[in-house]
N, C-alpha and C positions, 0 to 999 in steps of 0.2 A: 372230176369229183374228188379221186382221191388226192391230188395236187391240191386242192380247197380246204381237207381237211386236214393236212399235212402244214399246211400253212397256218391255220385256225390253229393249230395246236401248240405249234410255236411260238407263236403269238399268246396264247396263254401263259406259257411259260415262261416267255421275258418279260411281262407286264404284272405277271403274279396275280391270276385268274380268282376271283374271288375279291370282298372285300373289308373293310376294317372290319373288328365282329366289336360295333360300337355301344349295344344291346349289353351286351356282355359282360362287359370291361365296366360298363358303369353299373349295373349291378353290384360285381366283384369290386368297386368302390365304394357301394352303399352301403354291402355287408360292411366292410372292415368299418367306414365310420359308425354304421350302428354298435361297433365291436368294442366300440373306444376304450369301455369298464376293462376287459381283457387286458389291456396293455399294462392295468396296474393289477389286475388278478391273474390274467391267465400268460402272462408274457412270451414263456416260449411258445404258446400256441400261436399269440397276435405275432410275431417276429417272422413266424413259418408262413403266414397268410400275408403278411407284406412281402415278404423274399418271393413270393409265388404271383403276386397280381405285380411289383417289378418287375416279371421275367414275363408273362403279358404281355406288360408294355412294349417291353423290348422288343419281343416275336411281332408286333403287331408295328412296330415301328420300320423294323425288317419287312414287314410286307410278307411275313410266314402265317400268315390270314387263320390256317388251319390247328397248326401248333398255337398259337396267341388263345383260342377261342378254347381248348383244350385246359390251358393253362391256369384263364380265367373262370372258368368253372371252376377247377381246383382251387382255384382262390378264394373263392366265393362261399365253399363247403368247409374250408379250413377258418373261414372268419366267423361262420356260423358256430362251429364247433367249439371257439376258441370261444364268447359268446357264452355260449348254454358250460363250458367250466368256470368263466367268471365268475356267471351267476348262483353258482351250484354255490362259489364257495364265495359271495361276496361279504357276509356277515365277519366271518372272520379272517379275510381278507384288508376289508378297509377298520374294523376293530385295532384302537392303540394297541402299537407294538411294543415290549417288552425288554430292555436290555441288562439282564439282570446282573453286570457288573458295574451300570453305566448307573442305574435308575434309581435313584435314591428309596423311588417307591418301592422296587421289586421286592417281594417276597420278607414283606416287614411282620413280624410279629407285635404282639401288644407291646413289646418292651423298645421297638423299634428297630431292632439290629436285622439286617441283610442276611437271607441264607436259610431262617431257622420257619420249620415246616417246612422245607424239602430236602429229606432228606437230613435232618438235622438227629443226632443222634449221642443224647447222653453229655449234650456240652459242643460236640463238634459241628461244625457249620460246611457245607457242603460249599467248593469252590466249582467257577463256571471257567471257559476254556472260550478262545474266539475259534472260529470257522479253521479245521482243518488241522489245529494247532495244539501242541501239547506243553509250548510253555508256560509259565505262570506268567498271569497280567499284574498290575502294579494291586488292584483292591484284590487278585487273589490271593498274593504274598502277604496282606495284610491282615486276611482270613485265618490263612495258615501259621499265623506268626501268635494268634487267640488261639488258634487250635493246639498250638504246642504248649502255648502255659496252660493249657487246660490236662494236659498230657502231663508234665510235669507237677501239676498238682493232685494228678491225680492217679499214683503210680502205681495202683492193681492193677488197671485198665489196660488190655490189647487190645488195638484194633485193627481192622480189617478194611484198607482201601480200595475202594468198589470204582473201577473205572467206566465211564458212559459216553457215549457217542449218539449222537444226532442219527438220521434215519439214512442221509445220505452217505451213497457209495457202496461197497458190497461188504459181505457178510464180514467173508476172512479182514478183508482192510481195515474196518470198524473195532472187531477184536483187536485185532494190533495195534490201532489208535487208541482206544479204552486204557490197554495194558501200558502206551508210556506215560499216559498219561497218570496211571495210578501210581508208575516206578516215578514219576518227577516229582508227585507228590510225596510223596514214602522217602525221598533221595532229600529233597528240601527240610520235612521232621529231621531229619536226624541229624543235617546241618544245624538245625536249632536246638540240638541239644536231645533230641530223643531217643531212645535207645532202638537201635534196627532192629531185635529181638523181639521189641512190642509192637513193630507194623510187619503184617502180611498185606499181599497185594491177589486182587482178581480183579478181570475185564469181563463186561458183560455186553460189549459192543452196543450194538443197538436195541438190544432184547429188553431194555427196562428202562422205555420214558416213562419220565415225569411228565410230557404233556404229550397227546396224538394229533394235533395239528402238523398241517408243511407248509405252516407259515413262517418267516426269519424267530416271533418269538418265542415258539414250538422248541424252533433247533434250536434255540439260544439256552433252552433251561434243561434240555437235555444232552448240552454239552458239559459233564459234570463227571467230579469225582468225590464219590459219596464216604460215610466211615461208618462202619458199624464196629458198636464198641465190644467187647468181650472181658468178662471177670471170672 
């Protein structure tokens, strides 16, 4: 008897006792197609739910019956998940996005010029920043090139550049990004003629969007360096 089960048992174990968990795995492929909206809303969540019903397959291609079926649950929970954030935030998810140095519409006032109502301040026009970066882009040179003949015409006027940063990344990094950002702007005035005397600088990191979305057009207008004037 025990020679019978000794053998039965080995036998399970080169044959890999158990079998596909095929229930499962298709499941864990319903969810994620139901999940599709996520892929353009919720992406790191849809990416983690495909990385986890792959590794599924793989277990299950292995013949590790037990890990696969594990796996695929997990798959299945994360595509749901991923799913119910799409939806949470699909309105202004798939809502036009914003490139306010790109988009001739952005942030037009009656008179038509780029910049003014946010952050516009006494003649100066608030310039925006790409992702991560703190030099100037070509339209915010072009900004800054108005904001000094505005400066020069208008010579009581100190002002005060206010650096801003988007939500992502951490506290400290953000202040630091804000601050070269407001020294590149402050460094560029003075190349056009303005007196360093009449720009101060402060960073306010991520403490004061313009808009509370974490959608790309969110971060796009709270990558910015503001001027508040002083007489």
């Amino acid at each position: 008897m025990m020679l019978r089960l000794w053998i039965l048992t080995v036998s399970c174990l080169l044959v890999a006792c158990g079998s596909r968990p095929t229930q499962v795995l298709s499941e864990a492929e319903g969810a994620l197609a139901d999940a599709e909206l996520a892929r353009k809303c919720a992406p790191d969540e849809f990416a983690a739910a495909e990385r986890m019903y792959a590794k599924a397959q793989k277990l299950a291609d292995d013949e590790e019956y037990d890990e696969a079926e594990t796996a695929a649950v997990a798959a299945k929970k994360l595509a749901v998940k991923a799913q119910q954030k799409a939806l949470a935030r699909k309105d202004e998810c798939l809502a036009p996005k914003v490139d306010p140095d790109n988009d001739v519409s952005a942030f037009v006032d009656g008179s038509g010029d780029k910049g003014l109502g946010d952050g516009d301040s006494g003649g100066m026009k608030t310039v925006y920043f790409d992702y991560n970066a703190h030099d100037l882009t070509d339209q915010a040179k072009a900004t800054m090139s108005a904001n000094a003949g505005w400066m020069r015409a208008n010579g009581d006027a100190n002002v005060v550049v206010e650096g801003h940063c988007d939500e992502r990344g951490s506290t400290e990094y953000n202040l630091a990004l804000g601050e070269k950002r407001a020294r590149v702007v402050r460094k560029y005035l003075i190349g056009l003629g303005v007196s360093g005397s009449r720009l101060s600088i402060v960073s306010y990191g991520e403490e004061q969007p313009l808009a509370s979305g974490d959608d790309e057009g969110s971060h796009a207008r709270n990558r910015r360096a503001e001027f508040r004037v002083k007489r």
